[in-house]
FIDRENTOR-59606 format. One record per residue: residue in three letters; x, y, z of N, C-alpha, C in turn. Coordinates in steps of 0.001 Angstrom, whole numbers, plus 500000, padded with zeros to 6 digits. Layout:
<nodes>
ALAXYZXYZXYZ;...
</nodes>
This chain:
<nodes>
UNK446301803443551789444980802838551714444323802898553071;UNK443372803763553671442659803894554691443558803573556027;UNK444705804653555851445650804302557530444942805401558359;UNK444261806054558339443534807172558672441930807270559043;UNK441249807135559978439646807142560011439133808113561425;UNK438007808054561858437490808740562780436257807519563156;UNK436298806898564221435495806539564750434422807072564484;UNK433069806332564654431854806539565055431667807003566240;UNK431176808090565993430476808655567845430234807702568800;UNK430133808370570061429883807336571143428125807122570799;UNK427774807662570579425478808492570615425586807055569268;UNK426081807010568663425924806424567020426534804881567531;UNK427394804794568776427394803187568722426535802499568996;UNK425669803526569932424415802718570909423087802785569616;UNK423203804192568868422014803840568210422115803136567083;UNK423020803494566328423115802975564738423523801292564740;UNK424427801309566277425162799805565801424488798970567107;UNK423733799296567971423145798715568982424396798252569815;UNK425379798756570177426498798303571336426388799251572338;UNK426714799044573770427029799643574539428708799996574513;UNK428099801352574801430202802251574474430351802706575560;UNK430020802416577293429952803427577830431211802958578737;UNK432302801407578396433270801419579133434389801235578253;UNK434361802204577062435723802411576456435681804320576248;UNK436792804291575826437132805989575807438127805678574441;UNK438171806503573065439198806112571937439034807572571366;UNK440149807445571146440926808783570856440120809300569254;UNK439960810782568974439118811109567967439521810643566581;UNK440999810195566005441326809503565324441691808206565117;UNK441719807521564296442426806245564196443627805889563504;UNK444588806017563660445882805756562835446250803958563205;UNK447073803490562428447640802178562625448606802379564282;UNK448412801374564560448772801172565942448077801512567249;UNK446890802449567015446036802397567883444659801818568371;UNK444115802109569595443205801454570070442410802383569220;UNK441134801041568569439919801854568281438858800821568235;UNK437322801424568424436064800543568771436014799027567525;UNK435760798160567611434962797344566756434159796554567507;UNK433247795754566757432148795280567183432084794170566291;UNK432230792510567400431957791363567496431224790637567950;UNK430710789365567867429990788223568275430481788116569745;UNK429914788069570697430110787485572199430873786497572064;UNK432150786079572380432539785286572434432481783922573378;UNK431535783805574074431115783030574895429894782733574876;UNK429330783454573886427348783078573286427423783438571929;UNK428478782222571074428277782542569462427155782043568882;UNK426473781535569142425509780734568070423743781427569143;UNK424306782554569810422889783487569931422598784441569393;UNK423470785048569072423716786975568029424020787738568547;UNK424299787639569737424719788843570984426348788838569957;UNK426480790524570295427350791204569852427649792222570894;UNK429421792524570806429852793347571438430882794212571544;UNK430875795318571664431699796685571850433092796413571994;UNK433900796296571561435624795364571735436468797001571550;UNK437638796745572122438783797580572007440058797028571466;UNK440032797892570263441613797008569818442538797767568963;UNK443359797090568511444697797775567730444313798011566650;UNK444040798954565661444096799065564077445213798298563754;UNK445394797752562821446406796627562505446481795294563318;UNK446443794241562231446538792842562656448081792373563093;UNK447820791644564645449229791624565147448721790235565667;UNK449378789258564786448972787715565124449911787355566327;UNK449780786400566973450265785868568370451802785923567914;UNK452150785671567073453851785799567133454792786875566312;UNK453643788107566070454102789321565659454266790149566942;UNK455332791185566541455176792686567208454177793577566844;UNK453643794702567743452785795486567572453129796150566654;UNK454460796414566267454913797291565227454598796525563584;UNK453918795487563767453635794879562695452627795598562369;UNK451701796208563273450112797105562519450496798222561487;UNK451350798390561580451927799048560618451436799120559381;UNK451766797508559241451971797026557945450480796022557510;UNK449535796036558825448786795076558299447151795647558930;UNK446931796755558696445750797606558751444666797138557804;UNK445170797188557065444300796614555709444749794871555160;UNK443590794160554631443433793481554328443450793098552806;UNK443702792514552007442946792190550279441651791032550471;UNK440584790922550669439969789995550303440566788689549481;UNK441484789270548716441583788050547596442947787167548260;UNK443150787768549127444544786917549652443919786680551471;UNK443318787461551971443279787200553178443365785432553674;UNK442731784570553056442516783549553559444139782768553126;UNK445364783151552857446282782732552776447594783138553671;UNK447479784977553501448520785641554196448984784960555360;UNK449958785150555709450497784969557298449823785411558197;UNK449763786846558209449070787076558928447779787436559096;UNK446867786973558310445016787142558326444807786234558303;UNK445337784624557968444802783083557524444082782741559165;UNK444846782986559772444559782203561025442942782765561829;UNK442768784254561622441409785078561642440372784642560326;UNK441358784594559726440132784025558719439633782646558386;UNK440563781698558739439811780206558859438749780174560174;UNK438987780993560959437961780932562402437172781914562415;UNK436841782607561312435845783494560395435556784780562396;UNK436919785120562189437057785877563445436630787568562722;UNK435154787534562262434938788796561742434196789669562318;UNK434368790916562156434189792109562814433385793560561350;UNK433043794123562351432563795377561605433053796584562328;UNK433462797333562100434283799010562680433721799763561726;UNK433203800183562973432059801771563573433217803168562689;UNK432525803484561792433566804832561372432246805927560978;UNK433383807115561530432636808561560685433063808799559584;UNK434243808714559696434544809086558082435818807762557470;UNK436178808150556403437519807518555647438142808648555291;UNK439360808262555770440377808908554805441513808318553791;UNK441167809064552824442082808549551761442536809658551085;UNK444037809174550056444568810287549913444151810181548204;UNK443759811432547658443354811912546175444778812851545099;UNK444889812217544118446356813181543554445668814050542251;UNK444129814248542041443908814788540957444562816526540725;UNK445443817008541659445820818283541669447038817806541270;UNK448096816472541088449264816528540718450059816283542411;UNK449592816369543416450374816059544599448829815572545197;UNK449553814365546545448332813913547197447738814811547971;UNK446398814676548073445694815538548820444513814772549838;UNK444822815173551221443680813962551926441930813976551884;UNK441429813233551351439774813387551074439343812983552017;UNK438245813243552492437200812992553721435732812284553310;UNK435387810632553176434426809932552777433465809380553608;UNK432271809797553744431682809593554461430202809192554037;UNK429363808904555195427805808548554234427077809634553997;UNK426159809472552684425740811100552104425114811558553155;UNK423806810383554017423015811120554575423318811267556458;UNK424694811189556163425150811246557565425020810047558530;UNK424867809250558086424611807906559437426345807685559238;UNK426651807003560406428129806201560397428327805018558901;UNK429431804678559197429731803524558042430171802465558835;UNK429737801090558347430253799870558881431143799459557845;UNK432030798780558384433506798118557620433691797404557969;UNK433407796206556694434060795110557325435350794585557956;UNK435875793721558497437031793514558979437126792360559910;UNK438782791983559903438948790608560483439305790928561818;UNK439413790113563226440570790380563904440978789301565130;UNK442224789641565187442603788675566000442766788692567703;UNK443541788185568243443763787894569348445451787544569753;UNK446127788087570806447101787821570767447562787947572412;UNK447983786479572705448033786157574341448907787349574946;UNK448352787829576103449263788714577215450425788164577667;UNK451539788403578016453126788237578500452953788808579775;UNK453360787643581047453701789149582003452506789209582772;UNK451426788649582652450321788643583449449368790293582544;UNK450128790657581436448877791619580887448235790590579988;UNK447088791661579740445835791218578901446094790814577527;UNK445222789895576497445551789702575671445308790726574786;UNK445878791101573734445611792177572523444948791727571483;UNK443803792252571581442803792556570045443578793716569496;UNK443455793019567597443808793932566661442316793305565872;UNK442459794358564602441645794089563832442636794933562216;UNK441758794680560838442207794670559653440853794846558815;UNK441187796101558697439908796604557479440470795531555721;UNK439215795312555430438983794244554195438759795259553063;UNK439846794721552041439367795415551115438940794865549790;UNK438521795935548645438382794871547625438756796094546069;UNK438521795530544905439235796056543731438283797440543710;UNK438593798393543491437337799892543152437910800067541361;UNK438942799688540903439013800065539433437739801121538938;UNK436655800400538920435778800319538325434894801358539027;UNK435100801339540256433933802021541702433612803937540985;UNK432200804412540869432854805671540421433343806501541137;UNK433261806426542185433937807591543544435341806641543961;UNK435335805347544611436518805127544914437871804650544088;UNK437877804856542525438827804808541793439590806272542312;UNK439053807284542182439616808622542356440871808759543654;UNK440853807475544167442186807642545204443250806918545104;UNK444414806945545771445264806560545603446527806650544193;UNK447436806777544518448677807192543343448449806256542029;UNK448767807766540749448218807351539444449152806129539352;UNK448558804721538296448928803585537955448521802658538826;UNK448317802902540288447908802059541281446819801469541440;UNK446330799983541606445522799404541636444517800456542907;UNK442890800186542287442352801297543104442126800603543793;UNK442141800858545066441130799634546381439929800454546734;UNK439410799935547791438332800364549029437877799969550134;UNK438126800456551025437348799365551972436080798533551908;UNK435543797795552694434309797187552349433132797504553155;UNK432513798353552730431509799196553470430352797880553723;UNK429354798067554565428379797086554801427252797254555164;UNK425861797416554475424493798071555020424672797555556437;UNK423998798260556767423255797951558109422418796742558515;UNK421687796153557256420676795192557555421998793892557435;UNK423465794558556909424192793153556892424889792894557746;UNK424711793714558561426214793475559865426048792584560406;UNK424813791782561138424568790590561696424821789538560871;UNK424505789339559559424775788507558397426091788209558581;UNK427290789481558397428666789182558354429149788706559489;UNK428963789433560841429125789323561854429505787614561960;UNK428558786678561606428134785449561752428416784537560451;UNK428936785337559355429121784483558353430206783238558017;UNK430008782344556952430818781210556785431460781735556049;UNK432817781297555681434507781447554806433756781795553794;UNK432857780450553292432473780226551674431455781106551523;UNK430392781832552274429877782874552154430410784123552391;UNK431495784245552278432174786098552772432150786832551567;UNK432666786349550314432644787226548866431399787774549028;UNK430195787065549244428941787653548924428655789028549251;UNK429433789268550509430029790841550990430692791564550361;UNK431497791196549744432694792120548605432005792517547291;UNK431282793681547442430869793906546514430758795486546645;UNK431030796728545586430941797880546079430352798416546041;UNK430384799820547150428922800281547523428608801020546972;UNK427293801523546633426956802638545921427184803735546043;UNK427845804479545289428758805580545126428061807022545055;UNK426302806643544750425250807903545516425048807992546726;UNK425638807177547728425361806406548922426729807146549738;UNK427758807764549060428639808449549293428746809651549257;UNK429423810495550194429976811616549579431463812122549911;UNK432433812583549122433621812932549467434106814544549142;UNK435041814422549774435384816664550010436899816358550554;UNK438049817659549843439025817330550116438832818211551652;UNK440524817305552548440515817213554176441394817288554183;UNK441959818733553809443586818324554258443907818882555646;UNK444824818592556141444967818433558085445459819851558340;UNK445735820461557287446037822247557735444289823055557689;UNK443577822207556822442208822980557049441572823484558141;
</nodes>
């Protein structure tokens, strides 16, 4: 389920998402365990709207996990986040985020073996995704570690994002987010977050298989 993405351009953080990118550097992919862009509330001017350019772990690694936990906790369920072990504590302090992507990857089996698809927006702008993330104190006099956890929600139904993931398997998706909502989420309450989980329009998409020998 989306262990795989491509950042948003550096040109596309400043224009599409209004952040300054010009003191991080992130590698052209995103796999679990690495550093990649998201974009949060100032943490020292929450209740103005200032937002900002953050560097962190794909995968949620709460204060008393190992990093090797991102592994396992890249993705989110909406329907459990506010319980899990490890998302409750980001999500009672509505520690939410949006990550800057070019594409998604997900894997498609309509040939009988998986095959990796490449999802992106039809008319080419980046995609915002929602997502939680945390914080986790430095040891040792290093810095503390931001992770973050793409949110997902049911696609059964979605007409483009049912098509992934292994036959019988509940379909997911990430949770894509207009543009006019990122400040909305950015800033939102617990009891207002569903209002976000809802899926995106699937003309609003387009997908092409990507497999990594192409």
């Amino acid at each position: 389920m989306c262990a795989n993405y491509t950042p948003a351009r550096r040109d596309e953080l400043a224009s599409h998402f209004g952040v300054d990118p010009r003191d991080y550097v992130f590698k052209p992919e995103a796999f679990p365990g690495y550093m990649a862009p998201i974009i949060r509330p100032v943490q020292e001017h929450l209740d103005d709207g200032r937002i900002e350019l953050v560097s962190a772990m794909f995968g949620m690694v709460p204060h008393w996990a190992d990093t090797k936990l991102a592994r396992q906790t890249y993705i989110s369920r909406t329907e459990t986040a506010a319980t899990k072990p490890s998302f409750r504590h980001a999500w009672k302090r509505r520690q939410f985020c949006v990550i800057p992507a070019e594409t998604i990857f997900e894997p498609c089996y309509e040939t009988g073996r998986p095959v990796r698809w490449a999802i992106r927006h039809r008319d080419g702008a980046p995609l915002g995704v929602a997502g939680i993330w945390e914080s986790k104190p430095g040891e040792g006099g290093k810095p503390d570690l931001l992770s973050f956890s793409m949110l997902t929600v049911n696609a059964d139904e979605h007409p483009l994002m049912r098509r992934f993931h292994k036959p019988g398997d509940e379909k997911r998706s990430v949770v894509f987010l207009r543009p006019d909502q990122y400040a909305a989420w950015l800033h939102a309450e617990v009891d207002d977050a569903p209002e976000f989980f809802v899926g995106f329009p699937a003309d609003k998409l387009v997908a092409a298989p990507a497999p990594r020998d192409a």
